[in-house]
N, C-alpha and C positions, 0 to 999 in steps of 0.2 A: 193155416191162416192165423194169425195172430189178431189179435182183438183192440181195438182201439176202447179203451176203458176210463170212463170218466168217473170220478168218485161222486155222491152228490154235493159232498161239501166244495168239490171243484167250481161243481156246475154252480151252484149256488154262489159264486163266489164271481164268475164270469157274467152271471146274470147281476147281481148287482153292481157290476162294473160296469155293465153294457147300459144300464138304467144309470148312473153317474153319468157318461157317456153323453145319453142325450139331455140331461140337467144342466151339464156345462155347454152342450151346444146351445142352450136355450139360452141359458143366460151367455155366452160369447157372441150368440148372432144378434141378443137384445142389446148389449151394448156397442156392439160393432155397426148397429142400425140406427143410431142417437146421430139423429139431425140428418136423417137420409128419408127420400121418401117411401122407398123398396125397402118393407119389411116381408118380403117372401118367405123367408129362411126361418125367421122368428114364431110365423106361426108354423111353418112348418116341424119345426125343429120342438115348437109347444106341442104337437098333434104326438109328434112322436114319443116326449118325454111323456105323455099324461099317458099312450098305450103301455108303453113298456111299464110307467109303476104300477101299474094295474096287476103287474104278476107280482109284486107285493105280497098281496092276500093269497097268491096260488098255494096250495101243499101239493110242494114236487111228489108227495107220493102217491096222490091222488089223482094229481093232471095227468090228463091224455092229450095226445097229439091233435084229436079232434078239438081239444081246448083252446089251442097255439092256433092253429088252423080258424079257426072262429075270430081268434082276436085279431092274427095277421088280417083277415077280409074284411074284417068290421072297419079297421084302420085304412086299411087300400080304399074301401068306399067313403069314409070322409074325406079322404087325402083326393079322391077323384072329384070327391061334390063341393069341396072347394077348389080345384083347379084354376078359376074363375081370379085368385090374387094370386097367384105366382106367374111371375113375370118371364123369370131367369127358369130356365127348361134342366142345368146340368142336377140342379138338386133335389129337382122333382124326380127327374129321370132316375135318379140311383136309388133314391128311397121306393120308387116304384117297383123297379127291377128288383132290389134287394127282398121286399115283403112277398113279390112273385114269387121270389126262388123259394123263401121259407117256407110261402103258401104252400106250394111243389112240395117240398121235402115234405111237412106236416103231413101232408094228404099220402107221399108215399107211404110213409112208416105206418102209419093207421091203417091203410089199405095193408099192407105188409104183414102186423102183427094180427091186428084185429078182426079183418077179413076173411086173411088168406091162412090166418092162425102160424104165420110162418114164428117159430122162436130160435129159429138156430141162426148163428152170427154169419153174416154175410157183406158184401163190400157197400152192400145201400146203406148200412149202422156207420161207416167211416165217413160215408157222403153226407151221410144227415149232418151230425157231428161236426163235422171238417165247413162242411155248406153252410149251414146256420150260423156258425159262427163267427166263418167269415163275412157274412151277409151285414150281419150284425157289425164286424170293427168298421165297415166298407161304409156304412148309412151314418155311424158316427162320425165316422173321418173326412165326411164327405163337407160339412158344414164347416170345419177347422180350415180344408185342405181347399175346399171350391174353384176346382180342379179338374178337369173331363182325365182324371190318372189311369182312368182304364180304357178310355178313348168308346165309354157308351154314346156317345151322339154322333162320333163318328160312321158308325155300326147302324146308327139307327135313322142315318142319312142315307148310307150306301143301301140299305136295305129296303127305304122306303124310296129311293130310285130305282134300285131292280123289280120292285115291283110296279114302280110306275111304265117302266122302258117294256115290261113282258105284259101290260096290259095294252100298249099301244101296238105293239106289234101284234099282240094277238086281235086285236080291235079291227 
């Protein structure tokens, strides 16, 4: 099996791209919100740019996964305890999903190394990898593009109809 290998200077380099990322969302959905009264985006796209420069101060050689993990949840629960000013559901919905999935990966690889002491390379190191990062272009892109491009509310319409149609019938 071949090893999907990132350098740190890669990662480091992806990381403050993804933090640029949500700077320019912030400031493109702050000007794109001048003389509207729907600023959902603008805090949202703030909540996010102020998590991510927080890895700033990280030393990648010292962070752990339970690090990522802590800051993805901390941000899920402001982004939830504000819900209350977002109007528009598609850019909630993707920032939500996306910090889920990280959450997910974060807690696999922790549970993975840390736990289960696993250190030999395995296809969950591509999924983290390959996951996160697309998690990550997906939450930036989502503010530029505003956009259902992956057809989540579709999904989360059908989903929340099957579950209402197999509660009636089971009712």
């Amino acid at each position: 099996m071949s090893e999907l290998i990132i350098s740190p200077t890669v990662s480091l380099y992806i990381g403050a791209f993804v933090q640029w990322g949500f700077f320019m969302a912030f400031l493109y959905s702050l000007a794109h919100s001048i003389n509207k009264p729907n600023k959902e985006r603008v805090y949202l796209s703030l909540v996010m740019s102020i998590s991510y420069s927080f890895s700033i101060f990280t030393n990648l050689d010292t962070v752990t996964y339970l690090d990522f993990l802590f800051s993805d949840i901390l941000t899920l629960l402001v982004i939830i305890s504000l819900r209350r000013l977002w109007h528009d559901g598609i850019t909630y919905l993707y920032i939500i999903t996306g910090l889920a999935i990280n959450s997910t990966l974060h807690f696999l690889m922790h549970y993975d190394i840390y736990i289960s002491n696993n250190t030999s390379y395995w296809w969950l190191w591509n999924a983290y990898v390959i996951g996160v990062n697309a998690a990550d272009f997906i939450m930036v892109a989502i503010f530029f593009i505003n956009k259902d491009f992956l057809a989540l509310a579709a999904i989360k319409i059908w989903f929340h109809n099957s579950i209402m149609k197999r509660n009636r019938s089971s009712g």
